[in-house]
C-alpha positions in Angstrom: -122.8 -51.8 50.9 -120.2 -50.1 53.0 -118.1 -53.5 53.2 -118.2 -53.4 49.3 -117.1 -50.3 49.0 -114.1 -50.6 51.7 -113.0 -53.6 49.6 -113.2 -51.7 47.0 -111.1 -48.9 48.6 -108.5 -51.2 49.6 -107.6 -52.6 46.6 -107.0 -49.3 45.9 -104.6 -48.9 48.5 -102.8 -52.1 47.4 -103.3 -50.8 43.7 -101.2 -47.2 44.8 -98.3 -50.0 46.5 -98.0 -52.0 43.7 -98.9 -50.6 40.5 -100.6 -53.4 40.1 -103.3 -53.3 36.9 -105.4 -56.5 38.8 -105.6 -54.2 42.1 -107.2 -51.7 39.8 -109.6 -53.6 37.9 -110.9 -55.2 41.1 -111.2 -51.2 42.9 -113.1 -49.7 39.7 -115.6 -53.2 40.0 -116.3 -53.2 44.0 -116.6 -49.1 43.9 -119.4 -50.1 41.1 -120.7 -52.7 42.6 -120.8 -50.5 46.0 -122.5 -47.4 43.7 -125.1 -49.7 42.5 -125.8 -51.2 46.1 -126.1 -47.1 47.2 -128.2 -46.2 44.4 -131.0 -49.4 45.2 -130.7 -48.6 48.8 -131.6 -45.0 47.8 -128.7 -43.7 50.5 -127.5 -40.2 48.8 -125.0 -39.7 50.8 -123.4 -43.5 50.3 -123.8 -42.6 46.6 -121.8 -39.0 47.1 -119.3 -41.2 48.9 -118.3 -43.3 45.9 -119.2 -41.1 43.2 -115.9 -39.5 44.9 -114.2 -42.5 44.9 -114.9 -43.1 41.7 -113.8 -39.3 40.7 -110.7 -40.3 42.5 -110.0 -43.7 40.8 -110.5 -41.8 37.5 -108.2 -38.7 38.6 -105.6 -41.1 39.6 -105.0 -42.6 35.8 -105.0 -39.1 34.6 -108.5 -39.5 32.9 -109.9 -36.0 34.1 -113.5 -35.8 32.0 -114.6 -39.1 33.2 -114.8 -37.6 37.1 -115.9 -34.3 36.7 -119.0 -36.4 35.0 -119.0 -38.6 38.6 -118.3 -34.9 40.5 -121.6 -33.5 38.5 -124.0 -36.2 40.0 -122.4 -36.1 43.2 -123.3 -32.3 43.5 -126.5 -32.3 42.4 -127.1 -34.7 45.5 -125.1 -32.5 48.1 -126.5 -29.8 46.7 -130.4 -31.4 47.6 -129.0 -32.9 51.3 -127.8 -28.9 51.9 -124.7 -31.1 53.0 -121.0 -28.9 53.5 -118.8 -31.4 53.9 -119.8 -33.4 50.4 -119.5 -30.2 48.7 -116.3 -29.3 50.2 -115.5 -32.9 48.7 -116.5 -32.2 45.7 -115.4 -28.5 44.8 -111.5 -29.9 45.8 -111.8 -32.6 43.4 -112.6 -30.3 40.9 -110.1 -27.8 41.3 -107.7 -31.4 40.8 -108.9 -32.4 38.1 -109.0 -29.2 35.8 -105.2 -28.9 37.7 -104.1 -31.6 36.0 -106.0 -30.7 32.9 -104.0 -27.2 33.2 -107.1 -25.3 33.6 -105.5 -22.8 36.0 -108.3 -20.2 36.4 -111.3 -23.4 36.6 -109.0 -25.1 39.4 -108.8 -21.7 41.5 -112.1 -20.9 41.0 -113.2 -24.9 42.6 -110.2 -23.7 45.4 -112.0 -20.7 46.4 -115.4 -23.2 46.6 -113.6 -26.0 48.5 -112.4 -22.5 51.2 -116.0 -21.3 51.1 -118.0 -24.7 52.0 -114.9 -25.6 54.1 -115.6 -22.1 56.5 -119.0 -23.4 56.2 -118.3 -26.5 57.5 -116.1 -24.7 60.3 -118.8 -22.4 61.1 -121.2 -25.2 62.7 -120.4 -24.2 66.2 -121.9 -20.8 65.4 -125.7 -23.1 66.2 -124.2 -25.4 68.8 -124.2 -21.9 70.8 -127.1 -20.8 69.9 -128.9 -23.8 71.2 -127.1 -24.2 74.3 -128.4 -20.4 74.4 -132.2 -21.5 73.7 -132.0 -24.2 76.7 -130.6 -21.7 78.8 -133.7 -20.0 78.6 -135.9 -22.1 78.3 -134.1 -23.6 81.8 -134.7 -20.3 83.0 -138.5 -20.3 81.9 -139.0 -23.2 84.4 -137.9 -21.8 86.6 -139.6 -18.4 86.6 -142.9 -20.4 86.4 -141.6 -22.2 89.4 -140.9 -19.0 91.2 -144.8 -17.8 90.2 -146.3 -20.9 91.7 -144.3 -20.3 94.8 -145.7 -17.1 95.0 -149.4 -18.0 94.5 -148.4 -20.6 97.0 -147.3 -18.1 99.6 -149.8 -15.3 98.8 -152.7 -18.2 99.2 -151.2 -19.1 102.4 -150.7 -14.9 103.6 -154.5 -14.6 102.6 -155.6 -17.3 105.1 -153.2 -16.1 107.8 -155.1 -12.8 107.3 -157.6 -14.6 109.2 -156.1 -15.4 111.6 -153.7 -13.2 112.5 -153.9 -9.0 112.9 -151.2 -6.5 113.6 -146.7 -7.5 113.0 -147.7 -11.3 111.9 -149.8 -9.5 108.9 -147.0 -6.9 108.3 -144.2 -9.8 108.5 -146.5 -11.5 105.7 -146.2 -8.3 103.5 -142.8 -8.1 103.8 -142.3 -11.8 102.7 -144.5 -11.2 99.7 -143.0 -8.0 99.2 -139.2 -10.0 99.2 -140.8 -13.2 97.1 -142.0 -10.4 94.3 -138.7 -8.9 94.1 -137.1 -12.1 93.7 -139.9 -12.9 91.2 -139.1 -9.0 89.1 -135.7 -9.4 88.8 -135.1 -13.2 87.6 -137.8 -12.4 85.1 -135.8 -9.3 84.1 -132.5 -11.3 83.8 -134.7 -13.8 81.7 -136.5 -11.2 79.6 -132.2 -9.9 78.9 -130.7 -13.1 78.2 -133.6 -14.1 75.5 -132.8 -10.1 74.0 -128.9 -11.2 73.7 -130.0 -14.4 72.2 -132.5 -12.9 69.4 -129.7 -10.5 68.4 -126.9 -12.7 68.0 -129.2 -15.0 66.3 -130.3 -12.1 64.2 -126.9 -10.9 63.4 -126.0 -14.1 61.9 -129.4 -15.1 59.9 -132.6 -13.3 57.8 -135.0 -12.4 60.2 -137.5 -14.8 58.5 -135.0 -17.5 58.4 -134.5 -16.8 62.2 -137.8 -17.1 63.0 -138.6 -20.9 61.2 -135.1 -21.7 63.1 -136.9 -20.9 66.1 -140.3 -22.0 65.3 -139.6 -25.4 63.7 -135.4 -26.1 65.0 -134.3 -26.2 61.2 -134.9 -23.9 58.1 -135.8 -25.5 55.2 -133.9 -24.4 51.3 -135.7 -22.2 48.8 -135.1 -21.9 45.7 -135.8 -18.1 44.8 -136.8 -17.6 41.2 -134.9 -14.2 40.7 -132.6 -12.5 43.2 -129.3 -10.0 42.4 -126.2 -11.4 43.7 -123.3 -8.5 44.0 -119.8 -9.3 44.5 -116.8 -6.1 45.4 -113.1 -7.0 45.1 -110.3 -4.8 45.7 -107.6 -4.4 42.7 -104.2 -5.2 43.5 -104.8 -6.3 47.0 -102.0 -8.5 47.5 -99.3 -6.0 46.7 -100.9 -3.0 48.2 -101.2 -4.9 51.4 -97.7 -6.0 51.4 -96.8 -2.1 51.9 -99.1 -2.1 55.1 -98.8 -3.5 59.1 -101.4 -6.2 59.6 -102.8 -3.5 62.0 -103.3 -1.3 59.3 -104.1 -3.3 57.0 -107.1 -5.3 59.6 -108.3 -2.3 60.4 -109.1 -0.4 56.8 -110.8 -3.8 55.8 -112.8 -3.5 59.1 -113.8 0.2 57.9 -114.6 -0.6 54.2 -116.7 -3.6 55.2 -118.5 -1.9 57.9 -119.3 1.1 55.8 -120.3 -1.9 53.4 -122.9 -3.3 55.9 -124.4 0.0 56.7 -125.2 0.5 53.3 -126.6 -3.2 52.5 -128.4 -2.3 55.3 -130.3 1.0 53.8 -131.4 -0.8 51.4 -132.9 -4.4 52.6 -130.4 -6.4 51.0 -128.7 -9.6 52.5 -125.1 -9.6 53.3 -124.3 -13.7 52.4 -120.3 -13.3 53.6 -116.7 -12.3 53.0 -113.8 -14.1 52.1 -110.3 -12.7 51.9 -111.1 -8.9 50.4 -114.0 -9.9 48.9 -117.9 -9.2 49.4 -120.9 -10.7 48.7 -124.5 -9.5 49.1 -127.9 -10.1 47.6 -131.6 -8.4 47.3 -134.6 -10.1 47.0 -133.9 -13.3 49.1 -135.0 -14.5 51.4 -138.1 -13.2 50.7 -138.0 -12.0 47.1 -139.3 -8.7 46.1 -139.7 -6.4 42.9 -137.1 -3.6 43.6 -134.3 -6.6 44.1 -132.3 -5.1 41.3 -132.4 -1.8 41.7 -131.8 -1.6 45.3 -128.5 -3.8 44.7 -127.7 -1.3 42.1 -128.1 1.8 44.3 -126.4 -0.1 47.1 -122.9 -1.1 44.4 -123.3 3.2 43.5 -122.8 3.8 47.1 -120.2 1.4 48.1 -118.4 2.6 45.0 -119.1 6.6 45.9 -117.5 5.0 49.8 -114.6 3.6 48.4 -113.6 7.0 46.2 -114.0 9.3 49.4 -111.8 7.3 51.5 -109.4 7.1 48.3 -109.3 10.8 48.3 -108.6 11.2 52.3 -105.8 8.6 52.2 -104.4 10.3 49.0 -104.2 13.4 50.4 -102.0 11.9 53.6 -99.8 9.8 51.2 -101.4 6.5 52.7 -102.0 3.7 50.8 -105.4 3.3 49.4 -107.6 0.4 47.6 -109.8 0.5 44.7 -112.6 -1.5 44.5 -113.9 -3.6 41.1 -117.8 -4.4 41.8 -119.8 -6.6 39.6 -123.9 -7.6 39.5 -125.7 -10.2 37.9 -129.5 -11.1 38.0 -130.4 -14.7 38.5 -132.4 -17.7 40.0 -130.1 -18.9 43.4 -130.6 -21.7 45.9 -131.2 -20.1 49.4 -130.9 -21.9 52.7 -128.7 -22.6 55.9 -125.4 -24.5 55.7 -124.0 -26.6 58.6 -125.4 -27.6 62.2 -122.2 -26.1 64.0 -121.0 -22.3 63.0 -123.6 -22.6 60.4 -124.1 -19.7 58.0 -126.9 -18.7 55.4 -125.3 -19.3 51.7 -126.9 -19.2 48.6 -125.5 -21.1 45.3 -126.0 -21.2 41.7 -124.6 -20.6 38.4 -125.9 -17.1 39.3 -123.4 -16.6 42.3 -120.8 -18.0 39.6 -121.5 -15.4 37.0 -122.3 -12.5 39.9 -117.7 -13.3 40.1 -117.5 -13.1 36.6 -118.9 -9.3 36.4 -116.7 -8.5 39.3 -113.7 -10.1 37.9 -114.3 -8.8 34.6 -115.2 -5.3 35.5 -113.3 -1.8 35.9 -112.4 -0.2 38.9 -114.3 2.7 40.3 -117.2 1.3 38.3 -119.9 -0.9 38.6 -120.3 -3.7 36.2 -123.6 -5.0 35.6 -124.8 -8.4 33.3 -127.2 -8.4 30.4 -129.5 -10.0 32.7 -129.7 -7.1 35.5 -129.5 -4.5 32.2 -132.8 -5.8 30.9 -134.7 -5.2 34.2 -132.9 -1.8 34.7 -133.0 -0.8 31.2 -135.9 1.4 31.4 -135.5 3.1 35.2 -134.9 6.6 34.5 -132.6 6.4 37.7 -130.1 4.8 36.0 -127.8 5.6 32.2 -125.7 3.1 30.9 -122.6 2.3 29.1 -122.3 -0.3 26.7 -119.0 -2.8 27.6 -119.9 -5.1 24.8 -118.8 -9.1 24.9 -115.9 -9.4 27.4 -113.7 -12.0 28.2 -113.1 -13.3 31.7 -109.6 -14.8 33.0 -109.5 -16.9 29.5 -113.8 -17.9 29.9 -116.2 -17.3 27.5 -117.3 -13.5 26.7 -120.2 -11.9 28.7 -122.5 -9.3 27.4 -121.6 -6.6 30.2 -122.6 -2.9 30.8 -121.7 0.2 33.4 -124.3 1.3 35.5 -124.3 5.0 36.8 -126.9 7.3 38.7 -128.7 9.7 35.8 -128.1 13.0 36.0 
């Protein structure tokens, strides 16, 4: 299968030095031939691999729906194989395909996916630690249980020489138990602070009950959450505010808003998923879903927001320059689970994540933007008012039913 598909994939080559139609013909029949091989074999990833090089052959002669059909299959596997680097694969092809189509806002949306999986990717040594971490310890656990056999070895041996021996001999047996037992307290101490450092690193970087099947089993399995509220902040007019600032400045008031950011995500049991660039994500409800998932992201947007306009007010009052921040909700199904083996991260994805972006990108700033979906499990919390945005558009996308949330009275 794999020798089919090189052939095929060299005739390719020959077909880019050439321009040679025969070259072609014979790349588009062995990639086939190769896909057909992968698909009887039942290899997913061998079928990702030439569903790309189909997508590729396609995007090549300028026929762009024909591989974002090929890209659609080769998803849904990556997607089922939790599998980074496919996906990276696949979002960049994307974003090339709808470039060439001229779709400028669906090819920088498929850029910002090929960044994301592609820090994913990157962030596989974050478990290649974390193991060398667990052996560590459980190096050290051997040898602690060593140390206590030694010790009932020597205390056995003390209690016979009791017999035998009275006065200093007794007292110098004391004192070697006495040495062998602080030994024994202290490497158990060291142990007991080592395993402490590992549980909160590995706690800082996953769930807690993902963290625990991590441990318990070496690998977390995917979930798929029925309902969970994704929120997504973004600071307006970033890029030309920060150009006015140092990169010290400008490192450490991200540092601020997104620790202030985690504090509250944190109040309110809700997961933060990651950053990229300015941006935030968060989401309630996963991984273990629960019935408050919506409101608790809702509070949590209200205070970030309420965050955001006190530190707008300080800087304004010492002529610094300040952001403003655009949040946006939605209320959806998501795929949960661990991407990665090395720097891996917990990730979530879904057309909900996708639509989460759209109600940030689409919203006001200083306000929280909500979907109709989070509305109609809000709608009748006496917490909460509304304001009706009607259908808007998104960056040239279709319209979205979309409505301000604010705290009642």
């Amino acid at each position: 299968m794999r020798a089919i598909g090189n052939l095929g994939s060299a005739y390719g080559i020959l077909h880019e030095a050439t321009r040679n139609k025969a070259y072609l013909d014979s790349t588009e029949y062995y990639l086939y031939a190769a896909l057909k091989l992968e698909k009887e074999d039942g290899s997913p990833e061998g079928m990702i691999h030439q569903y790309c090089n189909l997508a590729r052959l396609e995007r090549d002669l300028n026929q762009y729906n024909d591989p974002l059909l090929l890209l659609d299959s080769a998803q849904v596997l990556a997607v089922r194989l939790n599998a980074p680097l496919h996906l990276r694969d696949v979002a960049i092809l994307r974003s090339e395909c709808f470039r060439g189509m001229g779709q400028w806002d669906s090819a920088y949306y498929y850029l910002q996916e090929y960044v994301m999986h592609n820090d994913s990717v990157l962030n596989q040594e974050k478990v290649r630690a974390l193991v060398d971490m667990q052996e560590k310890y459980e190096s050290e656990k051997s040898a602690r249980i060593i140390n206590e056999l030694e010790l009932e070895k020597i205390t056995s041996e003390l209690k016979a020489a009791r017999l035998r021996r009275t006065g200093w001999g007794l007292l110098a047996g004391f004192v070697l138990v006495g040495a062998f037992a602080l030994v024994f307290f202290f490497q158990r101490n060291r142990i007991s602070k080592e395993k402490a450092r590992s549980e909160e690193l590995l706690l800082n970087i996953l769930p807690e009950a993902v963290a625990t099947e991590l441990k318990a089993k070496g690998e977390a399995d995917a979930q798929l959450i029925d309902q969970a509220t994704v929120l997504f902040t973004d600071f307006k007019g970033f890029t030309s505010i920060s150009e006015s600032m140092s990169p010290k400045e400008l490192v450490r008031d991200i540092h601020a808003y997104f620790s202030g950011f985690d504090h509250i995500i944190e109040q309110y049991h809700i997961e933060k998923i990651k950053t990229i660039g300015d941006s935030y994500m968060a989401a309630g409800g996963i991984p273990t879903p629960t019935s408050t998932h919506a409101a608790d992201v809702a509070n949590a947007a209200l205070d970030i927001r309420d965050l955001i306009e006190r530190i707008k007010a300080d800087k304004q009052q010492e002529g610094a320059p300040f952001f403003e921040v655009r949040i946006g909700v939605h209320t959806g199904p998501v795929v949960a689970g661990i991407v990665g083996v090395k720097k891996f991260a917990y990730d979530i994805w879904g057309d909900t994540v996708n639509i989460a972006s759209r109600m940030e990108s689409g919203g006001v700033a200083g306000k929280v933007n909500i979907s109709q979906a989070t509305y109609d499990i809000l709608q009748h919390d006496t917490r909460f008012v509304f304001e009706d945005r009607g259908m808007v558009t998104v960056k040239g996308d279709k319209q979205w039913k979309m409505w301000l949330v604010e705290r009642a009275g």
